[in-house]
N, C-alpha and C positions, 0 to 999 in steps of 0.2 A: 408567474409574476404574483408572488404573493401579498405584492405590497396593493391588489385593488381589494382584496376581500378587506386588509384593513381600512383603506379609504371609503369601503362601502358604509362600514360599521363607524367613520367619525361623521362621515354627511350622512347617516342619520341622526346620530347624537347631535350635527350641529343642526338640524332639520325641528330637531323636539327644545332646543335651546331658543332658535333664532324665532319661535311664536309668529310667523311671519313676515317678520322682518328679514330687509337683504344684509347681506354677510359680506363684508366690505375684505376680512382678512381672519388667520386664524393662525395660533401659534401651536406646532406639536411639539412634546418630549418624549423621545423613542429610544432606547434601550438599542446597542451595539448588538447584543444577543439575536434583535430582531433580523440583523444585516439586510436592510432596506437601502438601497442606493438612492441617493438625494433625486435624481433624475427622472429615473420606473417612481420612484414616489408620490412627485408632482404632473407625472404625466396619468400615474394612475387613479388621485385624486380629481385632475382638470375632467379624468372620464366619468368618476363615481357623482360630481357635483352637478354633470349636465342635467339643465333643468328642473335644478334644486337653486334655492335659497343662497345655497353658495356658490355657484357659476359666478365663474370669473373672481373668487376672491382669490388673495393674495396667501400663500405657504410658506409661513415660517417653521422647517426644520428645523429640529435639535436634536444632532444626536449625541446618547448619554455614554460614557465609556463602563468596561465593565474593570472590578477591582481583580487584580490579578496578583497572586500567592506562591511564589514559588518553594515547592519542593527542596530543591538542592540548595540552593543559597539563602534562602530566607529572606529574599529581597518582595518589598511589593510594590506595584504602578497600576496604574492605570492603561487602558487602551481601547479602540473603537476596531481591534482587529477579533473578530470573534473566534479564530486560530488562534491565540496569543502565546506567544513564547516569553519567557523570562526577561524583562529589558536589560538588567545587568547582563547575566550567564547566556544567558539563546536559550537553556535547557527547557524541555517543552514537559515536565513535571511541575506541572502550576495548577492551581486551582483556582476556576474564574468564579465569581460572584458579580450580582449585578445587573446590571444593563438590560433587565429583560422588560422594564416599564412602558407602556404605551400612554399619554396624559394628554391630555386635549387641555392644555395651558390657560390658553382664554380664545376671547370670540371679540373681534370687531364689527360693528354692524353701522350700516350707513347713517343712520343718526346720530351718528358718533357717539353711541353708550357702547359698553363694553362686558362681560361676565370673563369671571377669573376662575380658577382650574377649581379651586377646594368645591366646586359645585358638581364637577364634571368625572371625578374619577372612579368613585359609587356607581356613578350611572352609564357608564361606557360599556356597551354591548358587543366588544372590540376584540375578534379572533385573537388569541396570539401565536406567535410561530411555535410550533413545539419542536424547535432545537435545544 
């Protein structure tokens, strides 16, 4: 389950963000490339936050699709399949770009103040998949 080492690496990041204050919810944007399932993600988060700052806050996923270049046809789309085949042809001669970002978007905290991403993507000490 590789999705806790990344959970580990954002509840620190939101740990040196939230200056002590509790962490009411937190929005990510994750990259297809990563192929994190919405579910292992939140369950792997709910484990990396126990007893952090962000226990019990709220996970809003996003996952980002990657740009996809087909070979044979020349057709290009989008997709969140990290297999991707051609959406026009099927022909599996494509070349993916893309999708491979991890971004800690912003931060909710119970005061109801907020931090936005342009703070957070510099400082993310965030494994990524190396697929």
């Amino acid at each position: 389950m590789h999705e806790l080492g990344m959970c580990e690496g954002l509840v620190d990041l939101v740990r040196q963000q939230a200056d002590g204050r509790r962490v009411t919810g937190l929005r990510v944007r994750i990259g297809a490339r990563h192929a994190v399932v919405g579910e292992a993600f939140d369950h792997a988060f709910a484990l990396a936050a126990e007893g952090s700052a962000a226990e019990g806050a709220a996970l809003d996923l996003v996952v980002t699709p990657v740009t996809v270049d087909c070979g044979a046809c020349g057709h290009q789309s989008e997709s969140v399949d990290v297999l991707a085949v051609c959406a026009r042809c099927g022909d599996d001669d494509v070349d993916v770009r893309g999708g491979d970002e991890l971004v800690l978007e912003s931060v909710q905290f119970k005061d109801g103040s907020a931090l936005e991403s342009d703070r957070f993507e510099e400082e993310a000490d965030v494994p990524r998949d190396p697929r």
